[in-house]
C-alpha positions in Angstrom: -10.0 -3.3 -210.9 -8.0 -1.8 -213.6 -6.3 -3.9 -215.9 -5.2 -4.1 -219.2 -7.6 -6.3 -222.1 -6.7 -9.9 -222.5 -7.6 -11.9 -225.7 -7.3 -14.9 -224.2 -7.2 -16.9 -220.4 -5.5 -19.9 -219.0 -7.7 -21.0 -216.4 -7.1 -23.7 -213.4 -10.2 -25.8 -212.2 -10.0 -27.4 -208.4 -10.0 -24.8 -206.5 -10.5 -21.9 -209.1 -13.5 -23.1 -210.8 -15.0 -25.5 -208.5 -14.0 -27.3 -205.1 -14.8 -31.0 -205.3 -18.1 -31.3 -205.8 -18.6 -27.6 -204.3 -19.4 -24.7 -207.1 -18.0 -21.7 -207.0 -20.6 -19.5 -208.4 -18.5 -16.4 -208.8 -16.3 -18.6 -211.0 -19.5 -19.9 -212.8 -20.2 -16.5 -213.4 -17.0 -15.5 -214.4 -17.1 -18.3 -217.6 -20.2 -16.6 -219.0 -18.7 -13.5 -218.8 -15.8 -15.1 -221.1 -18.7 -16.6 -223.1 -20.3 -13.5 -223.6 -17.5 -11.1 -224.5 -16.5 -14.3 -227.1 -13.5 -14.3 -225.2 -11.4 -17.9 -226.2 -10.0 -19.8 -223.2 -8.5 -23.0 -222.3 -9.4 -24.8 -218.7 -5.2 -25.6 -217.6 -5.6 -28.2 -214.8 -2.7 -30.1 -213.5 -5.6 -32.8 -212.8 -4.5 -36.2 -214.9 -6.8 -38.4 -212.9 -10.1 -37.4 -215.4 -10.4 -37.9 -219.4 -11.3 -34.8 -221.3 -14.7 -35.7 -221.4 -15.2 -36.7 -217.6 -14.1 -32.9 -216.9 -16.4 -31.9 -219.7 -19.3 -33.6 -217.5 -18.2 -32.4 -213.9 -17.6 -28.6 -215.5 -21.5 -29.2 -216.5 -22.4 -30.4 -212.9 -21.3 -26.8 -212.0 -23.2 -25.2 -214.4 -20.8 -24.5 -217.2 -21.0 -25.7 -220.6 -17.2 -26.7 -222.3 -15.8 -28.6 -225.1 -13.0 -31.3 -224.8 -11.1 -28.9 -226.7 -11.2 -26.5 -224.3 -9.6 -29.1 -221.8 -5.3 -29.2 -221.4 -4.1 -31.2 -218.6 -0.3 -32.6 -218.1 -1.6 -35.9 -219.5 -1.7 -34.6 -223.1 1.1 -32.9 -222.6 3.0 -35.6 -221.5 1.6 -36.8 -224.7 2.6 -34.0 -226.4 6.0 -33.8 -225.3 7.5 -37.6 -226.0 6.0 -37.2 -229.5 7.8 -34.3 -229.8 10.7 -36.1 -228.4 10.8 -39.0 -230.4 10.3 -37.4 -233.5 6.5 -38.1 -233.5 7.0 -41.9 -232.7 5.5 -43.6 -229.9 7.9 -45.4 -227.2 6.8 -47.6 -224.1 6.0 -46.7 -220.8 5.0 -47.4 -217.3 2.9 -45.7 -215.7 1.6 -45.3 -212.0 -2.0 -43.0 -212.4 -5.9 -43.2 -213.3 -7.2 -43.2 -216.4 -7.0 -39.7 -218.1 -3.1 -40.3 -218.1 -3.8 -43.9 -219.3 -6.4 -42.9 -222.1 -4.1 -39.7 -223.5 -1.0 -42.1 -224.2 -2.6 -45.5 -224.7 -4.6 -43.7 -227.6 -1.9 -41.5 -229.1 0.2 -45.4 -229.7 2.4 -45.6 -226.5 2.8 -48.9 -225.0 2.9 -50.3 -221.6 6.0 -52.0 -220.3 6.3 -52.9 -216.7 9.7 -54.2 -216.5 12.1 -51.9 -219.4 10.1 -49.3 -220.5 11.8 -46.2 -222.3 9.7 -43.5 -219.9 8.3 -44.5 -216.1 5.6 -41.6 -216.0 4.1 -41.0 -212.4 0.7 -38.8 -211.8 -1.8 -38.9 -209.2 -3.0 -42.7 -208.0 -5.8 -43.2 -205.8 -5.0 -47.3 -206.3 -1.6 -46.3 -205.1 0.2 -50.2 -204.2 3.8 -50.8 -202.5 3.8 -53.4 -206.0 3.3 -50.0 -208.6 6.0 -47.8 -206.3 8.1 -51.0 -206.6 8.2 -51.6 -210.8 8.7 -47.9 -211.3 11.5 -47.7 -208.7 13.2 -50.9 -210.2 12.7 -49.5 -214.0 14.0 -46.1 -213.2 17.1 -47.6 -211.9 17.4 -49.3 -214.6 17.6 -47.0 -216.7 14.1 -45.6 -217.8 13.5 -41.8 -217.8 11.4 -40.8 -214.9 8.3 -38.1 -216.0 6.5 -36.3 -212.9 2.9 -35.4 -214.2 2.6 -32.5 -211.6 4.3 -31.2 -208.5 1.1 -30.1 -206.4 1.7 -31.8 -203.2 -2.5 -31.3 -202.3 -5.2 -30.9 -204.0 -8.5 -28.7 -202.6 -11.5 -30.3 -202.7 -15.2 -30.5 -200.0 -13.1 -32.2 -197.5 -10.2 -29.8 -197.4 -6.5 -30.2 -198.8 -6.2 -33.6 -199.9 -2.8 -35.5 -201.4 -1.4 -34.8 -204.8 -0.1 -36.1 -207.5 3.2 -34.3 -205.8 3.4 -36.5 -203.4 2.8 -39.9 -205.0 6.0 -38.3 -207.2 7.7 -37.2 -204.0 7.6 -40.8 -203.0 9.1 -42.8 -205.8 12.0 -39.4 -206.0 12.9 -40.9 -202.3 13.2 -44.4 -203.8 14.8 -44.0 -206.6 17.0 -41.0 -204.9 16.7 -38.6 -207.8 14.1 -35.8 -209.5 11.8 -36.4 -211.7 11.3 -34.1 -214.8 7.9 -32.8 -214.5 5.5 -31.6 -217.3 2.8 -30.0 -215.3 2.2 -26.6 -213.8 4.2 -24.6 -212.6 6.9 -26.1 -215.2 6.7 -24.2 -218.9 6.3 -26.6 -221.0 2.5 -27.4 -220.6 2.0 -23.9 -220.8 3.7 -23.6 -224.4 1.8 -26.0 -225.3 -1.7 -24.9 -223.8 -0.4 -21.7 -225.7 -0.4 -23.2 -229.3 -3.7 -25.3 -229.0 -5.2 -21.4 -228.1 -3.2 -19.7 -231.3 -2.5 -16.7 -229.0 0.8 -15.2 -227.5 1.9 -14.8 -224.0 1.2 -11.5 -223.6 -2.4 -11.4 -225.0 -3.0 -14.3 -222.3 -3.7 -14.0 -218.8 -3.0 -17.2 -216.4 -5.7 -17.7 -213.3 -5.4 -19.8 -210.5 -6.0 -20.4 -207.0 -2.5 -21.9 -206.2 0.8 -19.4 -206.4 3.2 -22.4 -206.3 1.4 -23.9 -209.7 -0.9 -21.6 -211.2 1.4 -18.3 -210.8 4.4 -19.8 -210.7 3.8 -21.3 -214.0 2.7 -17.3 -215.7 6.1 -16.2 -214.0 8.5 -18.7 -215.6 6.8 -18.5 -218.8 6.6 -14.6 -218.7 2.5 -14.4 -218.6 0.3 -11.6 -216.5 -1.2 -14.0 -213.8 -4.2 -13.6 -211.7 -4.6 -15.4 -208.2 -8.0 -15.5 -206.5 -8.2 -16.5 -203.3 -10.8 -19.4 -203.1 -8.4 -22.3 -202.8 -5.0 -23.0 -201.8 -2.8 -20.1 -201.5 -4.0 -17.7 -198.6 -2.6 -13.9 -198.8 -0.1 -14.6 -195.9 1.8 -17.5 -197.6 1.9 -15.0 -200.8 3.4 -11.8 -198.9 6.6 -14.1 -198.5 6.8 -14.7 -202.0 9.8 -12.4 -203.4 8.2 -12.2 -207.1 4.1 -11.3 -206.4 0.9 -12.0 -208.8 0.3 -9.3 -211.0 -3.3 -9.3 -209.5 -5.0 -10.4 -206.7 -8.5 -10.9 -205.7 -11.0 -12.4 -203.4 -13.3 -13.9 -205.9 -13.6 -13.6 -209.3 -16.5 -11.6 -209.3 -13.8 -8.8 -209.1 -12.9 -9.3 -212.2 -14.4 -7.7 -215.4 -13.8 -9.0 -218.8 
């Protein structure tokens, strides 16, 4: 496949890089390509459920070797972005997900508050309760700003399309009768971000994924070459429809030279 050179890659993991706990060896492949050709890259998952270094450790299950650095998820940008907002000052929060979004914000200063807090932040829960749906409603209503992690409704994994951290968002947006701002793919703002920790611009970068409503959708608002492989979510019939397409397109990433 012709294409022009990229100096650097935004790259999605479930369903891109792995399924689950199912490899995808063309991706494997793919990585040492990068490796080889000294290629920088940064592994862009909307997955907040995982610390840094747990998907440092289930990248190495699959065969492929990666620093935290290398590792951007909506939790540190969520991170990111409140600093940003509060002029580098941590505020409280609530929050309703697992422990990667814990660990980013409960390290960088931000405190917990389950009845006023200044942000309610909502990510993927597999300890979802009526009682954690209930405090966030309550505080939102209240007053506190309401953060969306992600919007990805399901996530691919060994057993097929599971629920996201979309839908656990989906839920308290019904509740509370209002959307929430979201951080995550396919939104900009993680991508700007995920830009700056590469030190490249947009159009040096390509953005891969398996998912057009994330993964492309975030290289078309941020004005990025995107490449969707077809090993996950998206299947080539649900793209057609789409009015804006990928700029490429393949089965497996074993199409794609470096």
């Amino acid at each position: 496949m012709n294409h022009k050179d990229y100096k650097g890659y935004l790259i999605d993991l479930d369903g891109t890089i792995y399924r689950g706990t199912e490899s995808i060896l063309e991706a494997t492949k793919f990585i040492k390509r990068l490796q080889d050709a000294q290629i920088p890259y940064l592994f862009l998952t909307n997955n907040t459920t995982r610390t840094r270094q747990m998907v440092v450790d289930k990248l190495a299950g699959h065969g492929i070797s990666a620093t935290i650095d290398q590792i951007y998820t909506p939790s540190l940008a969520t991170r990111d972005y409140l600093l940003a907002e509060n002029n580098g000052k941590p505020t409280t929060i609530y929050l309703v997900g697992e422990i990667g979004l814990y660990q980013a914000l409960l390290e960088a200063g931000f405190t917990l508050d389950n009845q006023h807090p200044d942000y309610v932040i909502v990510g993927l829960d597999s300890d979802l309760t009526y009682d954690k749906i209930k405090k966030a409603t309550l505080a939102i209503r209240s007053g506190s700003k309401f953060i969306g992690t992600n919007a990805d409704k399901n996530l691919p994994n060994e057993e097929g399309l599971v629920p996201g951290a979309g839908s656990v968002i989906a839920f308290v947006e019904a509740t509370v009768q209002k959307k929430a701002f979201y951080i995550g793919k396919p939104e900009r703002i993680i991508v700007d971000m995920a830009l700056q920790v590469l030190g490249l611009q947009k159009d040096d970068v390509l953005v891969v994924g398996d998912n057009y409503d994330t993964d492309i959708k975030a290289g078309i608002n941020s004005e990025m070459d995107s490449l969707l492989v077809y090993t996950g979510v998206s299947t080539k019939e649900q793209v057609k429809r789409h009015s804006i397409q990928p700029t490429y397109e393949i089965d497996s990433l074993d199409e794609w030279e470096v």
